[in-house]
KOLGULO-721057 format. One record per residue: residue number from 1; residue in one letter; x, y, z negated of N, C-alpha, C, O, CB in turn. Coordinates in pm, 1 decimal, always signed. Glycine has a CB too. Example, Ala and Ser with C-alpha at 12.3 -4.5 7.8 and 13.67 -1.06 7.14 Angstrom:
2
- n	res	n_c1	n_c2	n_c3	ca_c1	ca_c2	ca_c3	c_c1	c_c2	c_c3	o_c1	o_c2	o_c3	cb_c1	cb_c2	cb_c3
- 1	A	+1319.0	-569.0	-780.0	+1230.0	-450.0	-780.0	+1320.0	-330.0	-780.0	+1423.6	-331.9	-846.5	+1130.8	-447.3	-904.6
- 2	S	+1285.0	-225.0	-708.0	+1367.0	-106.0	-714.0	+1290.0	+3.0	-787.0	+1340.9	+113.8	-803.9	+1408.4	-59.8	-572.5
This chain:
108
- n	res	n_c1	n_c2	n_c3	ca_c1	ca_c2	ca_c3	c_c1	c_c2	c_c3	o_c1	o_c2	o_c3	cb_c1	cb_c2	cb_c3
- 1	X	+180.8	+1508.1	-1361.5	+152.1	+1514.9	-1218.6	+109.0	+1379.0	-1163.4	+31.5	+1372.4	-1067.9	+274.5	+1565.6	-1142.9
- 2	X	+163.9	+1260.1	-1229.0	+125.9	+1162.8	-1148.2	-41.2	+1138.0	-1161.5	-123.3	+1117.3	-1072.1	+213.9	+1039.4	-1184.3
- 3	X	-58.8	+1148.1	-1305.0	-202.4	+1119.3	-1341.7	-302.0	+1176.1	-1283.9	-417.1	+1132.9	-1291.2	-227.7	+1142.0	-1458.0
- 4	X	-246.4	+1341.9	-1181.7	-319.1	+1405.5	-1058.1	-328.8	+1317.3	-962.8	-435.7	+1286.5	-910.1	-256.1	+1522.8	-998.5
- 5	X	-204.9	+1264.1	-929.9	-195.4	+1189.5	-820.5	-299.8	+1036.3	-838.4	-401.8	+1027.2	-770.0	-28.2	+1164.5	-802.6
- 6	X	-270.9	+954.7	-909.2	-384.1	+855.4	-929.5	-550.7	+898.7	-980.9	-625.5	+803.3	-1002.4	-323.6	+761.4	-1038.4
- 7	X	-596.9	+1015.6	-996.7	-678.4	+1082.2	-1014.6	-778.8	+1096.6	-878.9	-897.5	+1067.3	-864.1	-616.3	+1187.2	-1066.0
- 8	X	-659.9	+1165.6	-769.2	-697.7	+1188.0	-646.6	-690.3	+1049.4	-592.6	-780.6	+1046.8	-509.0	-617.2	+1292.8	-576.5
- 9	X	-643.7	+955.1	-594.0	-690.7	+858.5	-560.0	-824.7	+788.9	-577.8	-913.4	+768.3	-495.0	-621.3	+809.8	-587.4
- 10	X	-817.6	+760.3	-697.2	-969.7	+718.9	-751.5	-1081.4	+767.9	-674.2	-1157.4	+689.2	-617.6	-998.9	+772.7	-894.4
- 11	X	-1100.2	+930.3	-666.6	-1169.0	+1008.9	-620.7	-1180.5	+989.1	-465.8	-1272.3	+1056.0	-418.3	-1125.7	+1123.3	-665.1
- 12	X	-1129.2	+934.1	-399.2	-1109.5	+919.1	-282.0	-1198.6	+895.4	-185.8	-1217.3	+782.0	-229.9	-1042.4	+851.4	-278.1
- 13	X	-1250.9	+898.5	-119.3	-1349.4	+815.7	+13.5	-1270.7	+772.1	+136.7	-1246.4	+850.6	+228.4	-1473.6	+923.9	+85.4
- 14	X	-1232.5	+647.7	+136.3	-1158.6	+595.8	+269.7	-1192.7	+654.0	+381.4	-1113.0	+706.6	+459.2	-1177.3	+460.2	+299.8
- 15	X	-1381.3	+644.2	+403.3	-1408.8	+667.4	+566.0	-1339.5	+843.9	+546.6	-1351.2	+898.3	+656.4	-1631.9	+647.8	+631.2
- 16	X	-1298.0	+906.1	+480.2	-1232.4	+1078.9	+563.0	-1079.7	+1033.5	+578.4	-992.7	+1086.5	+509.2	-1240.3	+1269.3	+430.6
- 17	X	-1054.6	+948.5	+657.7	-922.6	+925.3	+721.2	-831.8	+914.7	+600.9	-853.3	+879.3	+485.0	-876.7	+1043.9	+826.3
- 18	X	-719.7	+957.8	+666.4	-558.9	+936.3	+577.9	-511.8	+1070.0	+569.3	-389.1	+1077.0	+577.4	-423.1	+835.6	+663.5
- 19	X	-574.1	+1183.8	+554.7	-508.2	+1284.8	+510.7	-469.1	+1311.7	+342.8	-380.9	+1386.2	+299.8	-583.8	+1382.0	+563.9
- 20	X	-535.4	+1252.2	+288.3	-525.3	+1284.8	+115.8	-445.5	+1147.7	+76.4	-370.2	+1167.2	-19.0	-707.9	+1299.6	+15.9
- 21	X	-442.7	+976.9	+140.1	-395.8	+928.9	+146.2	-194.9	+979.2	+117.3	-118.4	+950.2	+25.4	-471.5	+889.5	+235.1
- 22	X	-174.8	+1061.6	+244.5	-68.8	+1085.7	+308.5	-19.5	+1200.8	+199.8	+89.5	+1198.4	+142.5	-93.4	+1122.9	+467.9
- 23	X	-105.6	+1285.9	+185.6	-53.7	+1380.4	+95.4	-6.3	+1339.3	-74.2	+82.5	+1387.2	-144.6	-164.9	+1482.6	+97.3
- 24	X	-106.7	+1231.2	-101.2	-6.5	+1150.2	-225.6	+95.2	+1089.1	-213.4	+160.9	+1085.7	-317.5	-54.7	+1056.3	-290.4
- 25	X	+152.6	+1020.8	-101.4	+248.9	+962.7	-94.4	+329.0	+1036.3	-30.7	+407.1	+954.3	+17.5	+235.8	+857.3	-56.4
- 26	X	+366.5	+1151.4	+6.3	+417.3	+1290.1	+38.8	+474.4	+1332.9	-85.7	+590.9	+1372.5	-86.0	+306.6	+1393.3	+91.2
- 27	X	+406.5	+1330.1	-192.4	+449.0	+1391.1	-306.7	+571.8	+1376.4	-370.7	+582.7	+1255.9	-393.5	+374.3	+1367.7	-384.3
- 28	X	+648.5	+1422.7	-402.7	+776.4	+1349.6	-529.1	+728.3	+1287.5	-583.0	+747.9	+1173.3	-541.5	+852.3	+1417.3	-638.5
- 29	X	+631.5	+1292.4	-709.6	+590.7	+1199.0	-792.0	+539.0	+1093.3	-761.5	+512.4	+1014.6	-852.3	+528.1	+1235.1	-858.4
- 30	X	+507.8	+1057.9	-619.5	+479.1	+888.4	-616.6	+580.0	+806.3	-628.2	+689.7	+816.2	-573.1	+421.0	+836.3	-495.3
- 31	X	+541.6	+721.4	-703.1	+604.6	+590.2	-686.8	+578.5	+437.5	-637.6	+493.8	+425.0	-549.1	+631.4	+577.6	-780.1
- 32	X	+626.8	+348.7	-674.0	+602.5	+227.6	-601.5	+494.8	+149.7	-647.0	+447.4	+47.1	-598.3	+712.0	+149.0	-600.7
- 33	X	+460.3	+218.4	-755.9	+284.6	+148.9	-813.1	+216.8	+191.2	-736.6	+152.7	+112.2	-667.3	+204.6	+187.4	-957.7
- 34	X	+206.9	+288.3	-723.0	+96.2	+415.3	-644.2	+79.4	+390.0	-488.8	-19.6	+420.0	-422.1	+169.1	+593.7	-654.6
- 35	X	+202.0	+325.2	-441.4	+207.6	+348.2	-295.1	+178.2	+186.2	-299.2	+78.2	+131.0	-253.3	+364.3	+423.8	-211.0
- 36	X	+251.3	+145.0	-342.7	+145.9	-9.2	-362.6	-9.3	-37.0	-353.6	-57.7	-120.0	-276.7	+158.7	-58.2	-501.2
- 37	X	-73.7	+32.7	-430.8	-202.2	+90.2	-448.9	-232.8	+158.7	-320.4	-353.4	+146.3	-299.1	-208.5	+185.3	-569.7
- 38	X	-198.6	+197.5	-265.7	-303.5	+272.3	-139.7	-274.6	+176.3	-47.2	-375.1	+146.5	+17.3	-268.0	+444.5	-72.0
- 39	X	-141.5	+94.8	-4.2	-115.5	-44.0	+79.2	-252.7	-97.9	+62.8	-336.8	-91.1	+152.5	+12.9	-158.0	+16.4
- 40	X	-272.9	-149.0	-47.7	-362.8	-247.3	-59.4	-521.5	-162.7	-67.4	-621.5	-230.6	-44.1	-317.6	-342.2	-197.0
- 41	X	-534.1	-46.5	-93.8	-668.1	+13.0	-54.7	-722.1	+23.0	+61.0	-840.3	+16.7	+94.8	-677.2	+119.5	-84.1
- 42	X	-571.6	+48.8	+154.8	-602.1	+112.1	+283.2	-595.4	-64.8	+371.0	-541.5	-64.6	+481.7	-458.3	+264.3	+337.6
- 43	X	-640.2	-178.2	+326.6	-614.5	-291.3	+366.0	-522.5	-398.4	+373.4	-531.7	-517.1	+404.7	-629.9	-277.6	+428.8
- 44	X	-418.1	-313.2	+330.9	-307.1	-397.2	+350.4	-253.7	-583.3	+345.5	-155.5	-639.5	+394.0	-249.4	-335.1	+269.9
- 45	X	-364.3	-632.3	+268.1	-410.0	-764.5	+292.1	-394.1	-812.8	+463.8	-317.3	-896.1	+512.0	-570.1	-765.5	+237.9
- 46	X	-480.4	-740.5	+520.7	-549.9	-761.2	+675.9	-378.6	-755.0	+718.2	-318.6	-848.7	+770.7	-692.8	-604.3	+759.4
- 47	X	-313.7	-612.2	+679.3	-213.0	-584.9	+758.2	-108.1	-709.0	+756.4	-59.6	-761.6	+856.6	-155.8	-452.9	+714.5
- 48	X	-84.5	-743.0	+627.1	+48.3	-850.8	+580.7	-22.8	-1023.0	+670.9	+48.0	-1121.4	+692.6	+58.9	-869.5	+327.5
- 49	X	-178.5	-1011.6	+707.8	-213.1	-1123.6	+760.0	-220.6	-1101.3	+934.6	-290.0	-1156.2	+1020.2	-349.5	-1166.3	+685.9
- 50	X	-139.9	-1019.7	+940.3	-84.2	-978.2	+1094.0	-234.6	-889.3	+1187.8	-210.4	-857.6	+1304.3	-28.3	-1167.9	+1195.7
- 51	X	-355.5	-860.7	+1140.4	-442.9	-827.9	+1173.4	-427.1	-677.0	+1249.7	-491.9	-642.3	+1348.4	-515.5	-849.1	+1071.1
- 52	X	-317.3	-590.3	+1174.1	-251.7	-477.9	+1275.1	-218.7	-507.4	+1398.2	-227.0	-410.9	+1474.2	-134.2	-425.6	+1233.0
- 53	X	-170.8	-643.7	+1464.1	-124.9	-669.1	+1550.9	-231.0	-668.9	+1648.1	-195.9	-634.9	+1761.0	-56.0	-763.2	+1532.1
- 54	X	-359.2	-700.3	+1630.9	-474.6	-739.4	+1716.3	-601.2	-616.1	+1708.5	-690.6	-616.1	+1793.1	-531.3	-896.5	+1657.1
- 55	X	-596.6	-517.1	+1601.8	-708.9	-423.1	+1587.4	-626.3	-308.7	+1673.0	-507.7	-280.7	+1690.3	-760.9	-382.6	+1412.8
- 56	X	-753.2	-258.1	+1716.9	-811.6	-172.2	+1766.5	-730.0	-16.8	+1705.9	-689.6	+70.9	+1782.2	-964.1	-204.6	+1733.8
- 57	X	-721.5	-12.3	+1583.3	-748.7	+88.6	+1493.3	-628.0	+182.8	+1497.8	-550.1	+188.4	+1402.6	-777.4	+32.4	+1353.8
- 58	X	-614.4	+247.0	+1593.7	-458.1	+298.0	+1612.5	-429.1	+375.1	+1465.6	-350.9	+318.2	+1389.4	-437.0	+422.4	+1764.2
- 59	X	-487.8	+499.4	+1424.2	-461.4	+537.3	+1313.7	-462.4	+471.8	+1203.2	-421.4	+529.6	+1102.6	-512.5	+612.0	+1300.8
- 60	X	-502.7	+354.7	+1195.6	-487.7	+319.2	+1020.3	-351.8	+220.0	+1065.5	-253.5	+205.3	+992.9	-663.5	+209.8	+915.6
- 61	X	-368.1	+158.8	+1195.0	-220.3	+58.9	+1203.3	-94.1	+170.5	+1201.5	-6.2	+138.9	+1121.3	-208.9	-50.5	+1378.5
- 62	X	-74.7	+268.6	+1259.7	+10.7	+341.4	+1194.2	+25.3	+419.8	+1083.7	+139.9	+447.3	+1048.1	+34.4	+389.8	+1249.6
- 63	X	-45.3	+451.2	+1037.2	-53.8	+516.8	+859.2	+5.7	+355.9	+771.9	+97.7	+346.6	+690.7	-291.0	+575.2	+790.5
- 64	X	-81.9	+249.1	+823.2	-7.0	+107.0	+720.8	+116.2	+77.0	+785.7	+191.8	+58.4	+690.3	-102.8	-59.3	+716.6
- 65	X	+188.0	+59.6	+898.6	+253.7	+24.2	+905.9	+388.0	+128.7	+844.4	+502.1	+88.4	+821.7	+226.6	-23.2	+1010.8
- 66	X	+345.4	+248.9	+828.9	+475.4	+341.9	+839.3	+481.2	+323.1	+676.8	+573.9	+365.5	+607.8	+459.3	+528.2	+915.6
- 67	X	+358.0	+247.0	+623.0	+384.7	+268.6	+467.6	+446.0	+173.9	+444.7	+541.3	+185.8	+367.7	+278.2	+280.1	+369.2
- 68	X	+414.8	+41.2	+503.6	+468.5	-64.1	+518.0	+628.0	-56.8	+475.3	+686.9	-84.9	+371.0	+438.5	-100.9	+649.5
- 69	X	+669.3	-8.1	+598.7	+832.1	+16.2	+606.3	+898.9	+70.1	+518.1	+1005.1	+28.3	+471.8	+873.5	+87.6	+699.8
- 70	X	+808.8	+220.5	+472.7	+847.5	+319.9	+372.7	+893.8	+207.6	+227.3	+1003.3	+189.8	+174.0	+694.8	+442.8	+342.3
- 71	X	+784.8	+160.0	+203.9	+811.5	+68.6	+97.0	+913.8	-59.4	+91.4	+956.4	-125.9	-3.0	+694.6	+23.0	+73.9
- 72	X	+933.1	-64.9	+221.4	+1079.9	-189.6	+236.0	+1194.5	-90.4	+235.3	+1295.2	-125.0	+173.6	+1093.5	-303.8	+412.8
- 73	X	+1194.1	-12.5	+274.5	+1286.5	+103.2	+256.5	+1329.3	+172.2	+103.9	+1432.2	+236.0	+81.4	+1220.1	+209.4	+337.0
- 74	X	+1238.4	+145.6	+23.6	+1269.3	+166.6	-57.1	+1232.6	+321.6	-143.8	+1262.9	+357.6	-257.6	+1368.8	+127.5	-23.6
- 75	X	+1164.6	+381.8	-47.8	+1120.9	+541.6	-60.5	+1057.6	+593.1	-217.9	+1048.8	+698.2	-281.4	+987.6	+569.0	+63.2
- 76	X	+1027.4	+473.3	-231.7	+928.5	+514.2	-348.0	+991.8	+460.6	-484.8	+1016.3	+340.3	-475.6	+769.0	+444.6	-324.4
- 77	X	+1025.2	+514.7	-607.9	+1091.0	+477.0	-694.2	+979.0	+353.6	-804.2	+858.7	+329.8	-814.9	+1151.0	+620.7	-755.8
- 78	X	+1088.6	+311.5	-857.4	+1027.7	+204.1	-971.7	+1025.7	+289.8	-1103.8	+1119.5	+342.0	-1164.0	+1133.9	+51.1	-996.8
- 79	X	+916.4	+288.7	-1125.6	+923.3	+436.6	-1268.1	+854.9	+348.8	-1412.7	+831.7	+398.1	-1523.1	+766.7	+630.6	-1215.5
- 80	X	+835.1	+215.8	-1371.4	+785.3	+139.3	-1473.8	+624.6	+179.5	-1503.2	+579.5	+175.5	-1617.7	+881.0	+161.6	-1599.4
- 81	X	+536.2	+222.0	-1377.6	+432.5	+219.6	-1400.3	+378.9	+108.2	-1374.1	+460.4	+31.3	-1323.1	+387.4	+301.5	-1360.9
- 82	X	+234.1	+47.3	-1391.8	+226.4	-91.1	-1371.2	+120.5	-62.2	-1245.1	+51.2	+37.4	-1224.2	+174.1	-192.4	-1514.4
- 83	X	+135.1	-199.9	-1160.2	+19.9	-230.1	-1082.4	+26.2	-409.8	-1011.6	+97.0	-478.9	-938.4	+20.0	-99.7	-954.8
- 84	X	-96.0	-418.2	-1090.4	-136.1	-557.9	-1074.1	-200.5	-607.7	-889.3	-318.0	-596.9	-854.2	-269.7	-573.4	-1205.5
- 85	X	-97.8	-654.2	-809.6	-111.6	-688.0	-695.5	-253.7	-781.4	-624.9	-255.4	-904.3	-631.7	+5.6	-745.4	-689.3
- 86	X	-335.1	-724.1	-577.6	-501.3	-746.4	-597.2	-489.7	-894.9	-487.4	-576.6	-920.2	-404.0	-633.2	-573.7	-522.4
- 87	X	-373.1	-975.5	-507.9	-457.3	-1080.7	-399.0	-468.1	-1242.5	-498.1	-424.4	-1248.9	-613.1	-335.7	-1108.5	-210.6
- 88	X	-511.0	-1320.7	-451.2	-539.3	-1437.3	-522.3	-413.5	-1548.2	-526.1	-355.3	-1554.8	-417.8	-666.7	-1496.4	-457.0
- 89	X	-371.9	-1618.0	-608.5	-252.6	-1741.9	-575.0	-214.1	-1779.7	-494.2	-95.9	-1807.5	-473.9	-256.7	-1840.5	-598.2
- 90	X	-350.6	-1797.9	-388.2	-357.8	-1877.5	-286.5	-337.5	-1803.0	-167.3	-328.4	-1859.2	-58.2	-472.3	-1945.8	-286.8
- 91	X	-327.2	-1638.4	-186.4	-354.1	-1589.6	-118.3	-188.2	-1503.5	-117.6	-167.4	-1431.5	-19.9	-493.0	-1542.6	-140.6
- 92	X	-71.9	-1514.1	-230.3	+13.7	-1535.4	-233.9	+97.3	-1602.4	-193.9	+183.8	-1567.2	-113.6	+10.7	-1533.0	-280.5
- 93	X	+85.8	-1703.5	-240.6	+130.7	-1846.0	-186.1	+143.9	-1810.1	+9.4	+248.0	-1762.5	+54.6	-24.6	-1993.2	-240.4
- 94	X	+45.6	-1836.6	+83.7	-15.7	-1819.2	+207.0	+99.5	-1701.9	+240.2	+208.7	-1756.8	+255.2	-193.7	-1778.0	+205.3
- 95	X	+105.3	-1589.8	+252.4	+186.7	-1477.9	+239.3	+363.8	-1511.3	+226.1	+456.4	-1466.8	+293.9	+126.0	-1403.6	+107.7
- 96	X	+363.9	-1610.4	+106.6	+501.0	-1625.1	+78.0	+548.7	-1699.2	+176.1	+667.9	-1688.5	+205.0	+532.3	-1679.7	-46.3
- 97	X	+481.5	-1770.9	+232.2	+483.4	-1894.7	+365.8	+525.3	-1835.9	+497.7	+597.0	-1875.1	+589.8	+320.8	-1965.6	+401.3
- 98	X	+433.5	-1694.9	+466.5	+483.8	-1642.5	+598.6	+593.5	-1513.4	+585.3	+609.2	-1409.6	+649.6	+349.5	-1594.3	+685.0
- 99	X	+650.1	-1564.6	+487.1	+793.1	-1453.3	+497.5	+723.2	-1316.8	+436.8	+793.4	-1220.2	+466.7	+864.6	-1417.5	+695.3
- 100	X	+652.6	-1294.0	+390.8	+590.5	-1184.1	+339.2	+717.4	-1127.1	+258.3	+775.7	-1214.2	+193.9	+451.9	-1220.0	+251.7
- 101	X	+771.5	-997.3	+249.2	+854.9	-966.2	+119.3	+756.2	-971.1	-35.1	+636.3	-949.2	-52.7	+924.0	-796.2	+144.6
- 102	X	+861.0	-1007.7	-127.0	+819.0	-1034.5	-234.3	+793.5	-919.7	-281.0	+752.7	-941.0	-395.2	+888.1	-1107.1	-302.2
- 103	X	+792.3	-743.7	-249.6	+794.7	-652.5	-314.9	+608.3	-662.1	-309.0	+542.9	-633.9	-409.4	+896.3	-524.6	-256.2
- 104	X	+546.6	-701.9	-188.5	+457.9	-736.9	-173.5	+330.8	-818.1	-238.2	+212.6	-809.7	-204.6	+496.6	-757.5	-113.9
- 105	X	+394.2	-905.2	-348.7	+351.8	-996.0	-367.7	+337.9	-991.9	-493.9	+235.0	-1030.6	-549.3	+402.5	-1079.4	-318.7
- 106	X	+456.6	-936.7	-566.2	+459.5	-926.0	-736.4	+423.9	-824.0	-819.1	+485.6	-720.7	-793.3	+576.6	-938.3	-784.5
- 107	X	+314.3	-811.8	-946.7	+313.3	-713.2	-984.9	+407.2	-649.9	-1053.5	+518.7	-699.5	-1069.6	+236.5	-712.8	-1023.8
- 108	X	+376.4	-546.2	-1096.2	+490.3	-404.6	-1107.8	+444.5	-418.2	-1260.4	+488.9	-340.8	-1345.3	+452.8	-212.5	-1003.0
């Protein structure tokens, strides 16, 4: 099932909103690779660089932020799948400075 689930991801087109988004991370079988992975598809860079705070974008600042939380919360299990966290050292570093959680920051 998961390999559906990262399947339908791949397949994805951002501009049709967050409904297929929502419905993978809805699923039982997501986990914290996966939901990691759509954080950072659905921008999450912009978000962790406070850019939710100032856009416009009511629906994607709440679809990221609620994932946001979901994932400090803990919602999503550690199943030992991997996912390599798409930002640069520097761009870590920068992040770690600003209190970023480390779940954020490290790959899986």
């Amino acid at each position: 099932m998961y390999g559906n689930l990262k399947k339908m991801l791949e397949e994805y087109n951002w501009d049709n909103g967050f409904e297929i988004p929502l419905t993978i991370l809805n699923d039982k079988n997501c986990d914290l690779a996966l939901a990691l992975e759509i954080f950072y598809l659905a921008d999450g860079a912009a978000y962790l660089d406070g850019f939710a705070k100032e856009a416009g974008l009511k629906e994607w600042r709440e679809f990221i932020d609620t994932l946001y939380k979901d994932i400090l919360k803990g919602r999503y299990p550690e199943t030992g799948s991997h996912y390599e966290i798409p930002l640069t050292k520097v761009q870590k570093y920068k992040f770690g400075k600003k209190s970023v959680p480390e779940i954020f920051l490290s790959d899986l």
